[in-house]
C-alpha positions in Angstrom: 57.5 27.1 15.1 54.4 25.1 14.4 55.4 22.6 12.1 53.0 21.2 9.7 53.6 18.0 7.3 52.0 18.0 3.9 52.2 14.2 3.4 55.3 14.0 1.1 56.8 11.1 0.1 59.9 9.7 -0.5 61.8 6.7 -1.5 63.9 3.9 0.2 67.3 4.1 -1.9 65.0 3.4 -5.9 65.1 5.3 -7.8 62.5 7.8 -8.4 59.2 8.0 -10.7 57.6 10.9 -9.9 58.0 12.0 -6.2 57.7 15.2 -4.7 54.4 17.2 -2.4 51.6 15.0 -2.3 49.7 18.4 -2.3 51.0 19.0 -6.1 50.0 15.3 -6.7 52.9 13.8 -7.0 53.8 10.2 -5.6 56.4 7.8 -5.0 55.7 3.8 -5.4 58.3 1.5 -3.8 58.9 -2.1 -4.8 57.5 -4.5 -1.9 58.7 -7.8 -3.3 56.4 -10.7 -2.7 54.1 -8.3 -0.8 53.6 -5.9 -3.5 52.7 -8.6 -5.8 50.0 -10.1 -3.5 48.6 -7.1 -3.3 48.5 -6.5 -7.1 46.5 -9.2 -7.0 44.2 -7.7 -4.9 44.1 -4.6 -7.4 45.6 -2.3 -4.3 48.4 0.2 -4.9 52.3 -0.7 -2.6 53.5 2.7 -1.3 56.1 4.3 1.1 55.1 7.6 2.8 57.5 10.2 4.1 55.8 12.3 7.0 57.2 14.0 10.6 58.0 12.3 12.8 57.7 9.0 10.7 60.3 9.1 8.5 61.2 6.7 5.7 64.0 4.4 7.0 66.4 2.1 5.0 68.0 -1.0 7.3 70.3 -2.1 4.5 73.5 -0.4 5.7 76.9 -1.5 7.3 77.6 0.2 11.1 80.8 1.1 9.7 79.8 2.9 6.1 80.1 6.7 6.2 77.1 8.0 5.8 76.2 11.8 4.5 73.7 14.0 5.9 72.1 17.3 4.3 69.9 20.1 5.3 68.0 22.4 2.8 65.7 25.2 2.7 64.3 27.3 -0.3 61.4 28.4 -1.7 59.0 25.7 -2.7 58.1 24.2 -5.6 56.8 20.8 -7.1 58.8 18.2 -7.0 61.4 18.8 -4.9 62.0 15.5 -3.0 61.8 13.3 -6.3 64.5 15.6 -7.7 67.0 15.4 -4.6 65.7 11.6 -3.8 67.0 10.7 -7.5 70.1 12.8 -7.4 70.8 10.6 -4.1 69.7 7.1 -6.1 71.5 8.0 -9.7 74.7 8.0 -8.2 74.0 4.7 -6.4 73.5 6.1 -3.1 71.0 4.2 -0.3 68.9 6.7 1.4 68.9 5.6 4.9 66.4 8.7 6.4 64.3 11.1 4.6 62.4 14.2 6.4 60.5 17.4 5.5 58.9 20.2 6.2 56.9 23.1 4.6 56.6 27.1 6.1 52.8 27.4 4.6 53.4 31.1 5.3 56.3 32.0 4.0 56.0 28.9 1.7 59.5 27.9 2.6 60.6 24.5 1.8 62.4 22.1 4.6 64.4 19.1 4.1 67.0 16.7 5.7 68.3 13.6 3.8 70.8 10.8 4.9 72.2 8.2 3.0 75.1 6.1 2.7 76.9 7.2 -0.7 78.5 4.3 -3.4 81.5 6.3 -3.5 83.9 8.5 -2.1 81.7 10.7 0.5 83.7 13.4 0.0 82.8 13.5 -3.7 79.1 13.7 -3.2 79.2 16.2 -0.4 81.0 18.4 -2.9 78.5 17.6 -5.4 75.7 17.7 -3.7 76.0 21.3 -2.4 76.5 22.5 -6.0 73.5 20.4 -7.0 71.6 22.5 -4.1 72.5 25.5 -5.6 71.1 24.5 -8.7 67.8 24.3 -7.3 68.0 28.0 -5.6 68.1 25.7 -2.3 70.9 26.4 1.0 72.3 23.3 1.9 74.6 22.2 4.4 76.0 19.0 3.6 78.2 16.6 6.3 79.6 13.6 6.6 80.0 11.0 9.1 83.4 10.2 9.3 84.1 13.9 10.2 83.6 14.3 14.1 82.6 17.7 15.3 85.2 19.0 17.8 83.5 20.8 21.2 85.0 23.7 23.2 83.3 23.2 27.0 82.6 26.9 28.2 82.0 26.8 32.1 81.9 28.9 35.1 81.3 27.1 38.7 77.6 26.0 38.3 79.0 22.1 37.4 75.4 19.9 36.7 75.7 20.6 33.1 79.4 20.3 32.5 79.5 16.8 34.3 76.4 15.7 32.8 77.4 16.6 29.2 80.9 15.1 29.7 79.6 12.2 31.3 77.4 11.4 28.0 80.1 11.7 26.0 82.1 9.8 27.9 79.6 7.1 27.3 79.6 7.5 23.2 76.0 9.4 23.3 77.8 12.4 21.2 78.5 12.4 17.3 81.5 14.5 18.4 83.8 15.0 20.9 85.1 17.6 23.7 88.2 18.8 23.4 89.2 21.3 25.8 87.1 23.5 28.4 87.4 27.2 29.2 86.6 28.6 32.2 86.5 31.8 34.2 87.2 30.1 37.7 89.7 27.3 39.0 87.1 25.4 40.4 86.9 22.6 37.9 90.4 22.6 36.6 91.3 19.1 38.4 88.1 17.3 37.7 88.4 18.6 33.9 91.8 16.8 33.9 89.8 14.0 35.8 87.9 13.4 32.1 90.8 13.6 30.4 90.6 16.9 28.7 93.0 20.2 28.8 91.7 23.2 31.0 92.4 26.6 30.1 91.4 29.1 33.3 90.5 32.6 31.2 90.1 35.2 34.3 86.9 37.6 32.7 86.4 41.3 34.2 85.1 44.5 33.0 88.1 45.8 32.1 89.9 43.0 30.5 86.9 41.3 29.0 88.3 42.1 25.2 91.4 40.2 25.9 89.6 37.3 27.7 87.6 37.0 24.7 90.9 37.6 22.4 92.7 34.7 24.3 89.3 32.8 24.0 88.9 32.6 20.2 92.7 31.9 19.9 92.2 29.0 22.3 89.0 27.5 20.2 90.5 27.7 16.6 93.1 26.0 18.3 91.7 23.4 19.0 89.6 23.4 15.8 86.4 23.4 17.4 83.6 23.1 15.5 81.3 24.5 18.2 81.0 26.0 21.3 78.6 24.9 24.2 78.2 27.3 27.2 77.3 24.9 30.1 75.9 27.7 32.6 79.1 29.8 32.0 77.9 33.0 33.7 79.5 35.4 31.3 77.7 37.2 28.0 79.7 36.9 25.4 80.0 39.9 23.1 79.5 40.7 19.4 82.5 40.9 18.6 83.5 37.2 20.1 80.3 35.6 18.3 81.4 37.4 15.1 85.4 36.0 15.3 85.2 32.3 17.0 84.2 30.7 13.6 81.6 28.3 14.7 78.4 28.2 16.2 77.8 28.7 19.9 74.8 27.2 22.4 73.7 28.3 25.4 71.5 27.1 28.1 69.1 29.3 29.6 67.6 28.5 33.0 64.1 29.7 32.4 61.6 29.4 29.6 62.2 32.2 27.3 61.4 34.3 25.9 60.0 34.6 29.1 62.3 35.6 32.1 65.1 36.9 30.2 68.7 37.8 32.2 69.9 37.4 35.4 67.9 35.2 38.5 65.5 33.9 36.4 64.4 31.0 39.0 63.6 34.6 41.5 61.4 36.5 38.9 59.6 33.3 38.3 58.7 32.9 42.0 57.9 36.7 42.8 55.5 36.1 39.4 54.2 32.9 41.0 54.3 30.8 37.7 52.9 27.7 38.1 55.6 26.2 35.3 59.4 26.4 35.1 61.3 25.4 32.4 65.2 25.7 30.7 65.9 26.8 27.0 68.9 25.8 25.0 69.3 28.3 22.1 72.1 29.5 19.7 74.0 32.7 21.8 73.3 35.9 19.4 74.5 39.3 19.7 71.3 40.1 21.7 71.6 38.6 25.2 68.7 35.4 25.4 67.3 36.1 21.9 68.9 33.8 19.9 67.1 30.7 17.7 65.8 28.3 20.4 66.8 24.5 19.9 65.1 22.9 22.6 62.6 23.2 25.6 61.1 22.0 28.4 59.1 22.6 31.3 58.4 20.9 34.9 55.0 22.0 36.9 55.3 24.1 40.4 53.1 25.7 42.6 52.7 28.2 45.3 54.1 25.4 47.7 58.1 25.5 46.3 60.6 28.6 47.2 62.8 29.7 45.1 65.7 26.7 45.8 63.0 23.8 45.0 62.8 26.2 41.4 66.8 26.1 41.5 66.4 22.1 42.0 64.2 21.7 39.7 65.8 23.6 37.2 68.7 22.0 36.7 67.4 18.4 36.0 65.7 20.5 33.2 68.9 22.2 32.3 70.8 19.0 31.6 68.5 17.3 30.0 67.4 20.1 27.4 71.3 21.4 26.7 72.3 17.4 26.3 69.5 17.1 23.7 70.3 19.9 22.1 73.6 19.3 21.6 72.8 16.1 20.4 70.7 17.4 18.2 72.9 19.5 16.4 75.8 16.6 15.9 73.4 14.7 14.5 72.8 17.4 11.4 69.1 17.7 12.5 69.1 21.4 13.5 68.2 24.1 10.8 68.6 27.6 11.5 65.9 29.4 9.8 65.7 33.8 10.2 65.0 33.7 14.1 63.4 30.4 14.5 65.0 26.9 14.0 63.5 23.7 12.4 64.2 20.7 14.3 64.0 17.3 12.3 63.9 15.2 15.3 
């Protein structure tokens, strides 16, 4: 998706005069202190912009305070960010982030807020999503406090699974692993190395419903709160997507749509493709077709076989899942039809 910013503005925890799309004239002045004064005297004009990828930023805010973040999409209409930004102030909240988007075809409307609330969190989250439905908008409202729980899915390809446990080992996660499923025995002592349970799931044709049965029973569990398939060489079916209750991300090792399936390292080198690249995308009942989160490429030429692709690839493939992941446990991913917007 080409995303294209339309100058809004927003405000830095004040509340609100009369914000909203700089394309419906709207506007959003924020006290400066001493430096909006001198520049009174100078007869110019103290405002805060809120545009991709600079958004507005509060600093006055403990490490330890929960903090609430939302996503919302609707159809658009003027003043939009001065009604959520006042909601957010009106209750005594500090807005900490603001960010947002418009779909100039569709003439969706795109927006992610964060702020630390005056209250109990759990009070506003409630709220909020009401007061989302109020204006025809979907949110999805989270808090802080509430780490997202992580089912590992893995098959004997390990550069992902160590790299992702590895960052979370080392805090980078707003969530945390808390179990890993596999096909294969190969990793069950080094699971137990990190710390975390192992659960060997044999998968073939014939008992793939079962697999899948003993897989969803495993996940809910464990509560998890989503699923991330770190190269686990299986496709998982309709019906498992339908019944595991959370979202589930894949990594892809080419750059799709491009390359779909199996070896997709070998049908880029019989094509002779002068990139490579690795997708990370939610897993949809259509194999390699669902919403892409992240992508990236590295450059190759006529020069590299097929295991220099492989090599390559998976320095691609960590990074792009990791960032994804990230991504999503930081509430900046928004599913939208077949697409996704990213407020990165």
């Amino acid at each position: 998706m080409k995303e294209r910013n339309r100058g809004r503005r927003g405000v830095l925890g004040a509340p609100v005069g009369a914000g909203g799309d700089a394309a419906n004239g709207e506007g959003v002045t924020v006290e400066m202190g001493a430096a909006r004064k001198a520049k009174r005297k100078l007869g110019l004009r103290c405002t805060a912009r809120v545009s991709s990828p600079s958004p507005i930023v509060s600093s006055v805010v403990s490490s330890s305070a929960p903090i609430i973040t939302a996503l919302l999409h609707g159809p658009d209409r003027r003043g939009l960010v001065a009604q959520v930004a006042g909601w957010i102030s009106l209750r005594g909240g500090n807005i900490l982030h603001a960010d947002q988007h418009r779909d100039e075809e569709a003439g969706v409307f795109f927006q992610r807020m964060e702020w630390v609330p005056e209250g109990d969190p759990a009070v506003d989250v409630r709220e909020f999503a009401a007061f989302g439905d109020s204006l025809g908008m979907k949110t999805d409202v989270r808090v802080s406090t509430e780490r997202t729980k992580m089912v590992l899915f893995v098959s004997k390809f390990d550069h992902c699974f160590h790299d992702l446990l590895l960052r979370w080992k080392a805090g980078d996660f707003a969530g945390d692993f808390v179990a890993v499923i596999s096909n294969h025995t190969d990793l069950e002592n080094v699971t137990k190395g990190y710390g975390l349970p192992f659960h060997h799931v044999p998968v073939t044709a014939a008992t793939k419903p079962a697999a899948e049965a003993k897989q969803i029973e495993i996940c809910k569990q464990y509560g998890a709160g989503l699923v991330v398939m770190a190269r686990y060489m299986q496709v998982l079916s309709p019906e498992f997507l339908a019944n595991v209750g959370c979202p589930v991300i894949n990594i892809h090792h080419s750059f799709l749509p491009a390359f779909a399936g199996g070896k997709p390292y070998h049908q880029a080198h019989e094509r002779g493709v002068k990139l490579i690249g690795a997708t990370a995308h939610f897993a949809t009942a259509v194999l390699d077709d669902g919403p892409i989160i992240h992508q990236d490429v590295a450059r190759v030429t006529h020069r590299h076989g097929v295991e220099d692709l492989v090599r390559k690839g998976r320095d691609l493939e960590r990074l792009v899942l990791a960032q994804a992941v990230r991504w999503y446990l930081d509430h900046r991913v928004l599913v939208y039809g077949r697409k996704t917007v990213v407020f990165d």
